[in-house]
PLY file of the C-alpha trace (Angstrom):
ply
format ascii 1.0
element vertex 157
property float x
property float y
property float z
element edge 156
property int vertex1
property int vertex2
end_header
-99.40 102.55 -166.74
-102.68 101.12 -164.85
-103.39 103.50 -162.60
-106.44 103.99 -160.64
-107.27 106.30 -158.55
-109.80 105.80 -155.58
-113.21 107.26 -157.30
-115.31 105.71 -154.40
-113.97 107.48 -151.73
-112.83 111.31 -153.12
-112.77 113.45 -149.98
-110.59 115.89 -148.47
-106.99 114.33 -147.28
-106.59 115.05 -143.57
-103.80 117.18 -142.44
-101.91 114.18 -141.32
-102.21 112.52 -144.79
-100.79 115.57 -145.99
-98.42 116.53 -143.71
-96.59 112.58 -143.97
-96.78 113.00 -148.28
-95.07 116.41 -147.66
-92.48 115.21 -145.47
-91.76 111.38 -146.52
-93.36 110.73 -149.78
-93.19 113.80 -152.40
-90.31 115.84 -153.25
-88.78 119.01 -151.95
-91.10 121.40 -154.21
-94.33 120.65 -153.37
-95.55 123.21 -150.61
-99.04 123.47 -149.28
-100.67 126.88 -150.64
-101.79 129.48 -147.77
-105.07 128.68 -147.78
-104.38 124.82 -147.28
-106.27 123.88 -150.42
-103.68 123.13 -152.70
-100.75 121.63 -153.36
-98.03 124.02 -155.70
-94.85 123.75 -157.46
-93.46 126.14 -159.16
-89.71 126.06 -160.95
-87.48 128.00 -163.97
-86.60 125.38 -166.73
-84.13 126.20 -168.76
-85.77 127.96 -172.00
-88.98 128.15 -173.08
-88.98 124.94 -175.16
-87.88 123.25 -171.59
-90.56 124.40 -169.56
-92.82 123.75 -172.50
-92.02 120.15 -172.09
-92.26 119.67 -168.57
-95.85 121.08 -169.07
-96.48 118.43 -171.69
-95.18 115.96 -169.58
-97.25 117.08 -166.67
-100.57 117.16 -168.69
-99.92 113.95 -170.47
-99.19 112.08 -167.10
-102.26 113.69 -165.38
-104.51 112.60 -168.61
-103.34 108.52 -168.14
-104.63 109.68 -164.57
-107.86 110.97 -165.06
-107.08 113.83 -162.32
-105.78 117.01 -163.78
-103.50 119.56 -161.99
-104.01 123.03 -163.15
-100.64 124.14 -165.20
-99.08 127.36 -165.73
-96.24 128.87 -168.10
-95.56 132.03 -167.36
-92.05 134.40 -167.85
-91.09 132.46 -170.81
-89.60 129.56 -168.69
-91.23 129.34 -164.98
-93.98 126.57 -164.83
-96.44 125.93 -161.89
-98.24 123.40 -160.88
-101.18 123.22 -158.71
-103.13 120.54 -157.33
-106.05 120.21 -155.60
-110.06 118.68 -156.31
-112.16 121.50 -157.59
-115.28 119.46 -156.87
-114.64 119.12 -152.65
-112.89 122.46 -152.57
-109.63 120.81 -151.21
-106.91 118.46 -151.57
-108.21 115.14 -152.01
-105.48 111.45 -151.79
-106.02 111.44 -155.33
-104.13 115.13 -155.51
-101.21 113.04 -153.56
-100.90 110.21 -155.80
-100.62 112.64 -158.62
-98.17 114.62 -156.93
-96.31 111.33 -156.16
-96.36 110.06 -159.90
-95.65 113.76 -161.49
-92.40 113.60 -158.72
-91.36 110.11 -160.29
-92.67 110.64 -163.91
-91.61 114.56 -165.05
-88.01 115.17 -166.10
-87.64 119.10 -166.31
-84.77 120.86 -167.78
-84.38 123.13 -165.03
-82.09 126.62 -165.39
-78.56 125.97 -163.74
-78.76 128.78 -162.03
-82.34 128.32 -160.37
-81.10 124.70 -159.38
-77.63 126.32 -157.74
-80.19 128.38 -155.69
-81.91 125.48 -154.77
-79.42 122.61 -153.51
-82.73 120.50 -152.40
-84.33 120.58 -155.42
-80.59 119.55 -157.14
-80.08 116.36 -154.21
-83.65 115.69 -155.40
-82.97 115.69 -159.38
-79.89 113.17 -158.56
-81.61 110.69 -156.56
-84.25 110.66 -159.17
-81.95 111.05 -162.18
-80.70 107.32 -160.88
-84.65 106.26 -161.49
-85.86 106.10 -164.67
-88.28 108.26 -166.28
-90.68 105.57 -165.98
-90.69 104.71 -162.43
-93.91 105.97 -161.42
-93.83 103.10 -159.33
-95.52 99.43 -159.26
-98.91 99.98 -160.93
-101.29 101.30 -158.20
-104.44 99.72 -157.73
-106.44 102.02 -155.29
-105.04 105.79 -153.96
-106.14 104.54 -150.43
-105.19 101.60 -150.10
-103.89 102.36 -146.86
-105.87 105.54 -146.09
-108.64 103.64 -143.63
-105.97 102.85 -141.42
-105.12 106.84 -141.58
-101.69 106.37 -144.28
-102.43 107.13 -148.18
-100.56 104.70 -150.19
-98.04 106.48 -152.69
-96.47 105.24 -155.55
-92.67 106.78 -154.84
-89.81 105.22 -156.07
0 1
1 2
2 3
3 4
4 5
5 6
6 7
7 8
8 9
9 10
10 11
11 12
12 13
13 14
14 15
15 16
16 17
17 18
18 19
19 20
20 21
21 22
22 23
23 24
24 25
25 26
26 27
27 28
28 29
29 30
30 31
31 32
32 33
33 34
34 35
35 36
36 37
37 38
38 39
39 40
40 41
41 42
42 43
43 44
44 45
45 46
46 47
47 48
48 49
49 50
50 51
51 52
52 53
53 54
54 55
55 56
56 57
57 58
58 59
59 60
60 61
61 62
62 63
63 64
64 65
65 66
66 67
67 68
68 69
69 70
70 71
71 72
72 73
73 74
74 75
75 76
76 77
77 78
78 79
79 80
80 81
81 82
82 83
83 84
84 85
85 86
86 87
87 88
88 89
89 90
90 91
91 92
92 93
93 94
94 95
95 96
96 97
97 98
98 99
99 100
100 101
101 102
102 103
103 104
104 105
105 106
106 107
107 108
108 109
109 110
110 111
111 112
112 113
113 114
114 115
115 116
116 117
117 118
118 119
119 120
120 121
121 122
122 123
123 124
124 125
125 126
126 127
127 128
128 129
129 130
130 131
131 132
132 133
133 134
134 135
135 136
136 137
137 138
138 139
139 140
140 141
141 142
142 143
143 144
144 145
145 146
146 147
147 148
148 149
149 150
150 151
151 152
152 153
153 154
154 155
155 156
């Protein structure tokens, strides 16, 4: 992967940028926290050795990154995932492209019976199930490309 995210212009994403990633460009569990400052996931895999995995996943895709999401196993089988840029206090476009490429590059083994509760999240898995695994898009060059003109460019497949 040669990814690279925008190092020269790391500020907080504007509500709009946000909002559009949230609607159009990132899947159905990414919410904004409460306070604003974060983006979360949070799912039940199927076993512990699942959710284990999609961690892994998670940590190895943020590492090719450089931008690290803060990762949680908890329960035995429910991970979280949280992004957001410690340094500016926010969410930054960089926490967007992440969220983007951890949408197109994680495969969790969710628990049937969380994914029956959560027909979204299940339309979601198929459309990406058709992708594969390594779709995290055409190599990006810059996380805002687009962002001067007021869009963030995301790597979605």
């Amino acid at each position: 992967m040669n990814v690279q995210l925008d190092r020269s212009r790391v500020c907080i994403a504007t509500v709009q940028e946000v909002d559009k990633a949230l609607r159009e460009q990132l899947g159905p569990l990414w919410k904004l926290s409460s306070d604003g400052k974060e983006l979360e996931q949070a799912y039940t895999c199927k076993n512990f050795k699942a959710a284990l995995d999609a961690i892994n996943q998670a940590g190895a895709l943020a590492e090719e990154l450089g931008h690290h999401p803060d990762l949680h196993l908890t329960n035995w089988n429910r991970v979280s995932i949280r992004l957001s840029t410690h340094a500016l206090g926010g969410l930054s476009i960089n926490d967007l492209v992440v969220a983007a490429h951890i949408d197109a590059g994680v495969r969790p083994t969710y628990s049937d019976k969380w994914l029956r509760e959560h027909p979204d999240v299940a339309a979601f898995v198929s459309k990406m199930s058709a992708a594969p695994a390594t779709a995290t898009a055409a190599p990006l060059t810059t996380a805002t490309a687009a962002a001067g003109a007021g869009e963030a460019a995301f790597p979605v497949a």
